[in-house]
C-alpha positions as a Python dict, from the first residue, in 0.01 Angstrom:
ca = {
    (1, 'X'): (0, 0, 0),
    (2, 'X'): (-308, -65, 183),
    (3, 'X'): (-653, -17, 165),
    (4, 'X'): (-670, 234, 444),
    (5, 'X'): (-415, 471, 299),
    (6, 'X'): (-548, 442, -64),
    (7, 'X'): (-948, 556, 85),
    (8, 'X'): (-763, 795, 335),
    (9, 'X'): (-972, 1079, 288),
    (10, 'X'): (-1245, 919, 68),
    (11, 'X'): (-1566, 849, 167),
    (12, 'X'): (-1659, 498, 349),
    (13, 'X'): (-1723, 216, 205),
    (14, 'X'): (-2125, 161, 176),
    (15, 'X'): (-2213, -179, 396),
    (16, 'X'): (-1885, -235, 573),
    (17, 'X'): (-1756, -55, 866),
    (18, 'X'): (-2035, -198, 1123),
    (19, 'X'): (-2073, 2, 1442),
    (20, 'X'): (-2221, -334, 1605),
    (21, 'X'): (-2023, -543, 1870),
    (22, 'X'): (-2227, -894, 1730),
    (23, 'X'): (-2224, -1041, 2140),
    (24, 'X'): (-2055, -1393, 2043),
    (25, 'X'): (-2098, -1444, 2403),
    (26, 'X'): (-2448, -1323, 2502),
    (27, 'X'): (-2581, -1552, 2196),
    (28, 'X'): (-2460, -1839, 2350),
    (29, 'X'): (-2648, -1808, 2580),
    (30, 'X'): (-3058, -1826, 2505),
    (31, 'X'): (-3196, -1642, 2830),
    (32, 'X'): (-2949, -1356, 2819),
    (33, 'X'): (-3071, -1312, 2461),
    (34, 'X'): (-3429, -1310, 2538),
    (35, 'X'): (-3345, -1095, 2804),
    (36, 'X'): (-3200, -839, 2568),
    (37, 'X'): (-3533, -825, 2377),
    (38, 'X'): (-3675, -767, 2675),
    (39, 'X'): (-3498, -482, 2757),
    (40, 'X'): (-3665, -122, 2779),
    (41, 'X'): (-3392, 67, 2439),
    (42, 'X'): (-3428, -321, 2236),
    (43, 'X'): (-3506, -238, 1857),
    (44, 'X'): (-3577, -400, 1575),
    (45, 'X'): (-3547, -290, 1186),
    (46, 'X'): (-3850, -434, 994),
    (47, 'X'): (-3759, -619, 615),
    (48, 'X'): (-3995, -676, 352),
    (49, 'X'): (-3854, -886, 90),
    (50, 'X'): (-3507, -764, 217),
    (51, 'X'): (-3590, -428, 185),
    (52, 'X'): (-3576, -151, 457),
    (53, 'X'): (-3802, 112, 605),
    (54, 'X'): (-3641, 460, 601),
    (55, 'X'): (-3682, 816, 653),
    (56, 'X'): (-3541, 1121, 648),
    (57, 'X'): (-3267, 999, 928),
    (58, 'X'): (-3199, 656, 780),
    (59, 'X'): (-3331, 335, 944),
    (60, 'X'): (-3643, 325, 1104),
    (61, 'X'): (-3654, 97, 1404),
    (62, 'X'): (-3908, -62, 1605),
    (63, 'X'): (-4004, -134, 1996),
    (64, 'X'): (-4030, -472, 2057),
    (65, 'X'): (-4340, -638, 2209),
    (66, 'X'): (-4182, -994, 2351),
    (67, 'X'): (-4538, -1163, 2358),
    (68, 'X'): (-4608, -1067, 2012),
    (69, 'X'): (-4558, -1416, 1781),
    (70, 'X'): (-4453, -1191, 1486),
    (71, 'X'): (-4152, -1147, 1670),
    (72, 'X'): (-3989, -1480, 1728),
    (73, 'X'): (-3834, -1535, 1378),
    (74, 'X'): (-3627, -1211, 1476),
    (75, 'X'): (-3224, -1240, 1425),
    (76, 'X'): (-3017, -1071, 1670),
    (77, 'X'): (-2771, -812, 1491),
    (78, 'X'): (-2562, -690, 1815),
    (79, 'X'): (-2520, -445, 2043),
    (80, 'X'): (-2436, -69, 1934),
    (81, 'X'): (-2320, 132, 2256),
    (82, 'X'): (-2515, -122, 2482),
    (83, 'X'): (-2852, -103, 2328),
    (84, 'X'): (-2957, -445, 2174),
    (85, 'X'): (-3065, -440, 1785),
    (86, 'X'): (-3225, -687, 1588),
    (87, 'X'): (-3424, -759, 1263),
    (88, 'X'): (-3695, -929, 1093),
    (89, 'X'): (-3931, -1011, 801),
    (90, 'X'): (-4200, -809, 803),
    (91, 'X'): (-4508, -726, 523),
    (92, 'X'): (-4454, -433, 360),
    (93, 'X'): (-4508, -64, 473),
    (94, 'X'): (-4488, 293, 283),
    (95, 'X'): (-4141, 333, 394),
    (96, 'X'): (-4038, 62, 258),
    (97, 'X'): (-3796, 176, 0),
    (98, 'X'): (-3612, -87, -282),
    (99, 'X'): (-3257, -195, -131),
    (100, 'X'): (-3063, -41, -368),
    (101, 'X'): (-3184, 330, -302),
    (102, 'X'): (-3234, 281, 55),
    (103, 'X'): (-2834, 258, 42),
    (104, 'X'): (-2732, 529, -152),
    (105, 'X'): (-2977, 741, 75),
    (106, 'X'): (-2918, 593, 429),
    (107, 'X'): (-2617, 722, 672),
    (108, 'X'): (-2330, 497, 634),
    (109, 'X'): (-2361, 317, 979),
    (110, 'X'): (-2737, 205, 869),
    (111, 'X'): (-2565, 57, 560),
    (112, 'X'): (-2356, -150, 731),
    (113, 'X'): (-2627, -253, 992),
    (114, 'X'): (-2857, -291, 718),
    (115, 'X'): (-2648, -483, 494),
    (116, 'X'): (-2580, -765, 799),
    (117, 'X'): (-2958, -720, 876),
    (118, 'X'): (-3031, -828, 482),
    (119, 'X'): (-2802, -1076, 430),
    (120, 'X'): (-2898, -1281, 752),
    (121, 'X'): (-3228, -1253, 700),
    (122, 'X'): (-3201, -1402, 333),
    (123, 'X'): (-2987, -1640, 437),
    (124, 'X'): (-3277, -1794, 690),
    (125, 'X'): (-3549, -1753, 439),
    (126, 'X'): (-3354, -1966, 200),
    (127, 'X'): (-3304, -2245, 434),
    (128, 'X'): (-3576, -2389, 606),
    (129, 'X'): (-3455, -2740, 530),
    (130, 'X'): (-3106, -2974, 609),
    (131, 'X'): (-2891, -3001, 329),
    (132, 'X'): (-2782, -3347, 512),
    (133, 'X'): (-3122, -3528, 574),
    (134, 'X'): (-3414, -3290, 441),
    (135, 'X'): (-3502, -3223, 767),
    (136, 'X'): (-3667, -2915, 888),
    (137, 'X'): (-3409, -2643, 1082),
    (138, 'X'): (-3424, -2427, 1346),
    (139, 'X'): (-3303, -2116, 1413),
    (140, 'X'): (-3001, -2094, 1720),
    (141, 'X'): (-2775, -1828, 1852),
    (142, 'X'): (-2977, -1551, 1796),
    (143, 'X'): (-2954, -1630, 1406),
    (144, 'X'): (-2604, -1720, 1402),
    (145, 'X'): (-2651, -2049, 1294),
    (146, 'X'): (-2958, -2313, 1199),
    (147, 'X'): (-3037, -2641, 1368),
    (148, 'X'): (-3145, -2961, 1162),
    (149, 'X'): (-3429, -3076, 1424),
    (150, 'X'): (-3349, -3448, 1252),
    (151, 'X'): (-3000, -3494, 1210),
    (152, 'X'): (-2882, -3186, 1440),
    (153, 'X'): (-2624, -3136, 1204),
    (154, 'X'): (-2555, -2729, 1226),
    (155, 'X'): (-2567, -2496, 946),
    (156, 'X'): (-2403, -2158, 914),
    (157, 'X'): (-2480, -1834, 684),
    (158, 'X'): (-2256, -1821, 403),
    (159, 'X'): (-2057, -1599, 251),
    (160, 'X'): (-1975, -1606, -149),
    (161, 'X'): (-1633, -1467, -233),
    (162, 'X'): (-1646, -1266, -590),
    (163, 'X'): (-1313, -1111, -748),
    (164, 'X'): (-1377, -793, -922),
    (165, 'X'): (-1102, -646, -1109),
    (166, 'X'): (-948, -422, -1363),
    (167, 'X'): (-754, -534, -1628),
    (168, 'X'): (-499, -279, -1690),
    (169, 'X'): (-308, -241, -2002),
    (170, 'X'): (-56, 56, -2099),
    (171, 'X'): (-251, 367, -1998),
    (172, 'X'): (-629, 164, -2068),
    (173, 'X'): (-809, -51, -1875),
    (174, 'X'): (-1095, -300, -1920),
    (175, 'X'): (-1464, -210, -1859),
    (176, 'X'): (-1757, -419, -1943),
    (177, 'X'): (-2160, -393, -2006),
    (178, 'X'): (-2431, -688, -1992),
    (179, 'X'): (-2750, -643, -2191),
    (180, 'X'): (-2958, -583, -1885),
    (181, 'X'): (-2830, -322, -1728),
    (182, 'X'): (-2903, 33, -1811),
    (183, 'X'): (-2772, 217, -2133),
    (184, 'X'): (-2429, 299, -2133),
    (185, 'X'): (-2323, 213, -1811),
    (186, 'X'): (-2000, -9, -1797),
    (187, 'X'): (-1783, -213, -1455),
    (188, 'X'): (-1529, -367, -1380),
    (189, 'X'): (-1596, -776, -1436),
    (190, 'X'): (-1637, -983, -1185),
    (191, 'X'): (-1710, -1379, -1121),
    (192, 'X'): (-1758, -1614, -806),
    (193, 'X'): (-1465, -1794, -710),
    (194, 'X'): (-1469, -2118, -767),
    (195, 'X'): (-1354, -2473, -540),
    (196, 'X'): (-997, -2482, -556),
    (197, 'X'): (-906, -2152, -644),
    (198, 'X'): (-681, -1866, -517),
    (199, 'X'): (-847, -1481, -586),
    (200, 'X'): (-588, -1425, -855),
    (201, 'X'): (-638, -1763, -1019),
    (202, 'X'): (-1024, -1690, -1039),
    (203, 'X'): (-919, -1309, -1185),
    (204, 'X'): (-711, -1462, -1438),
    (205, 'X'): (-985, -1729, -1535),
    (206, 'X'): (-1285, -1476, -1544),
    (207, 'X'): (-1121, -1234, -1761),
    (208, 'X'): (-975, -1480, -2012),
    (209, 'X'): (-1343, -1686, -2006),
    (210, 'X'): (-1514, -1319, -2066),
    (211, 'X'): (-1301, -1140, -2228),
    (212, 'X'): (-1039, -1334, -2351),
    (213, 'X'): (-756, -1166, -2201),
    (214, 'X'): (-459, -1316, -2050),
    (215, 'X'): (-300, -1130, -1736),
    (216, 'X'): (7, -1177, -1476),
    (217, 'X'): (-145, -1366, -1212),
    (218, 'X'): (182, -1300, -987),
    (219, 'X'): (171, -939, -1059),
    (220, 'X'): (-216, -922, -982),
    (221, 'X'): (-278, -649, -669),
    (222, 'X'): (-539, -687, -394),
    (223, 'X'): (-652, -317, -358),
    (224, 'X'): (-978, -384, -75),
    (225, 'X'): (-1301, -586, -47),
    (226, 'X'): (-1680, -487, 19),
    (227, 'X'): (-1967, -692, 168),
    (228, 'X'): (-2251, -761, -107),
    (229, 'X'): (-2548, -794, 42),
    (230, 'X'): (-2754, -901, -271),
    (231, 'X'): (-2785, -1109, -123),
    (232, 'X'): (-2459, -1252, 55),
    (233, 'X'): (-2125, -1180, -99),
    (234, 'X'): (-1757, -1015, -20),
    (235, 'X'): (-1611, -827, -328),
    (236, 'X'): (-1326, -896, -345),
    (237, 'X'): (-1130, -576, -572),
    (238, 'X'): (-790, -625, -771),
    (239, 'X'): (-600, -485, -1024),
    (240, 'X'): (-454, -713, -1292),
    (241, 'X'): (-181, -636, -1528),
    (242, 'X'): (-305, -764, -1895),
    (243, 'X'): (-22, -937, -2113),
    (244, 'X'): (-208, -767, -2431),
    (245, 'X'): (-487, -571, -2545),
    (246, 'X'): (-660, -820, -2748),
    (247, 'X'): (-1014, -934, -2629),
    (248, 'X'): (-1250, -1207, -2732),
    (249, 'X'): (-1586, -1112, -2570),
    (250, 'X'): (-1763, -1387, -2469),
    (251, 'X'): (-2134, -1255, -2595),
    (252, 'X'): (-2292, -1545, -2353),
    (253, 'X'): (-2179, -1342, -2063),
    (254, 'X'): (-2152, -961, -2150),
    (255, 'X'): (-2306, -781, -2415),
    (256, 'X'): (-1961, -650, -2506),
    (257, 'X'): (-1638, -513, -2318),
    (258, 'X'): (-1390, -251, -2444),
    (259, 'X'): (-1079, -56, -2305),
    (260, 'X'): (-1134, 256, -2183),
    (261, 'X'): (-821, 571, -2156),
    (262, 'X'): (-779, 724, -1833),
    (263, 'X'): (-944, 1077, -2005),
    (264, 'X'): (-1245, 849, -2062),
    (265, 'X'): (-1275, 693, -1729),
    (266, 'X'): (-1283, 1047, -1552),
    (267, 'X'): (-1520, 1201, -1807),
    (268, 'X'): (-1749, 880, -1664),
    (269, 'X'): (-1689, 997, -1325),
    (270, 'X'): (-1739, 1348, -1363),
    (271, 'X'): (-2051, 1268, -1588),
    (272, 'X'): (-1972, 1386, -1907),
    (273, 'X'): (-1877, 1114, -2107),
    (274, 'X'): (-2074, 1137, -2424),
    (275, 'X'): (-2175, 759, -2393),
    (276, 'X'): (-2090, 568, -2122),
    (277, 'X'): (-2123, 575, -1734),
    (278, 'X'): (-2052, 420, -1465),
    (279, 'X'): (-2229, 200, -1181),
    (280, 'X'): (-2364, 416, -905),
    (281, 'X'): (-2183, 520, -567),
    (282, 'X'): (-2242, 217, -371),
    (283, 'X'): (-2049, 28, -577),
    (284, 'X'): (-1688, -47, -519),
    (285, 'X'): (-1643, -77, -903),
    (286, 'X'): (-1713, 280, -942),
    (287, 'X'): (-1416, 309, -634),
    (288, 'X'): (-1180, 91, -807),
    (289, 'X'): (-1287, 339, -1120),
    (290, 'X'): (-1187, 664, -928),
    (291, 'X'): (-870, 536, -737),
    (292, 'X'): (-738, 475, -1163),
    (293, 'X'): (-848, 748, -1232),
    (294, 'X'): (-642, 904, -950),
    (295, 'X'): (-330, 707, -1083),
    (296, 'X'): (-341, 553, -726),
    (297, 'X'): (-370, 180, -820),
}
């Protein structure tokens, strides 16, 4: 079982599935680059605070005027069917629109372009300075990568692995709510994995530290991942088998957690659940919901 026969038919998954070829080559190389912004069909997507300008087609991008200053913090995305894309911080506009929406509104392909777009740009915003010497960086490779102009040591944008499971037990499985988010609305739980760790180990340790419940690491089933970008992750989905239905919510970290029946989980699909909901389209907790649901996983 794979991930491409379980969504066969399904709709994509929002910010994966890039269109872009990301040039490894061409960023090597720092005249070729310029030389793409140069070109006549360069554009480049405008952030404010990560979030995106859109309209009624999705993305809105941007000419690029090389001898503007505004535009040499931008990051080179890649190349989609030849013509060069890239992004950067911007102030904000009326079309910008928060993250969140943008991607349950935008065409899939933006998603994915946005969600690299995001996540780079982040990623530079957060790290002016070497984590070596103090020093101050500087951007390289188009954005690829950032240069201490001290040390030189080279730093990389990173990626944060987080499991994010269900806990299956008999015909149930295990949904849970923190205070903050809206009314009724329940997931699938999820943690960073840690140093050390293997994906199962860290879905075994995040369900017993939150819920209390103990599950068959061997038996535990990758089902397919999702990049995060709030701001840089990879969701990583599985399915555990639980060893019991007991739970001991940990109240520090959810405001409580509960098994729900199969009946119940499609009612929260289809909307009609009296009291509880799930976490909007974009999410691939609401997918791991549906493909239970379906009795696929």
């Amino acid at each position: 079982m794979n991930d491409r026969s379980l969504l066969a038919g399904a709709a994509d998954m929002v910010f994966a599935g890039s269109p872009l070829d990301r040039c490894e080559v061409l960023r090597r190389d720092p005249d070729a680059l310029a030389a793409a912004a140069q070109q006549a069909n360069a554009r480049v997507l405008h952030l404010c605070k990560g979030d995106p300008e859109v309209d009624e087609n999705g993305l809105i991008w941007h000419a690029i005027d090389p001898s503007s200053p505004e535009h040499t913090d931008m990051i080179f995305l890649g190349k989609l069917d030849g013509q060069p894309l890239f992004a950067r911080p911007s102030g904000p506009s009326e079309q910008h629109i928060p993250a969140r929406a943008a991607a349950m509104q935008m065409p899939h392909r933006d998603a994915a372009i946005y969600g690299q777009a995001k996540s780079f740009l982040d990623w530079h915003y957060r790290h002016p300075h070497c984590a070596r010497c103090g020093g101050r960086t500087e951007m390289a490779a188009g954005g690829a990568k950032r240069i201490c102009s001290a040390c030189e040591a080279e730093h990389f944008p990173r990626v944060d692995p987080v499991v994010i499971m269900l806990a299956q037990h008999e015909d149930k499985v295990l949904l849970g709510r923190q205070a903050s988010w809206p009314p009724g609305v329940w997931s699938a739980l999820a943690g960073f994995v840690e140093p050390a760790e293997t994906l199962e180990e860290a879905c075994a340790r995040e369900l017993q530290e939150e819920a209390g419940v103990s599950v068959d690491i061997a038996a535990t089933r990758y089902i397919f991942c999702q990049p995060w970008p709030f701001p840089s992750s990879i969701m990583v989905g599985l399915v555990a088998p639980a060893l019991s239905d007991e739970l001991s919510v940990d109240t520090q970290e959810l405001e409580a957690a509960r098994w729900f029946s199969r009946d119940d989980v499609r009612a929260m699909l289809a909307g009609t659940h009296p009291h509880a909901a799930l976490p909007p389209s974009i999410a691939i907790a609401r997918r791991l919901a549906e493909l239970w649901a379906e009795d696929k996983i």
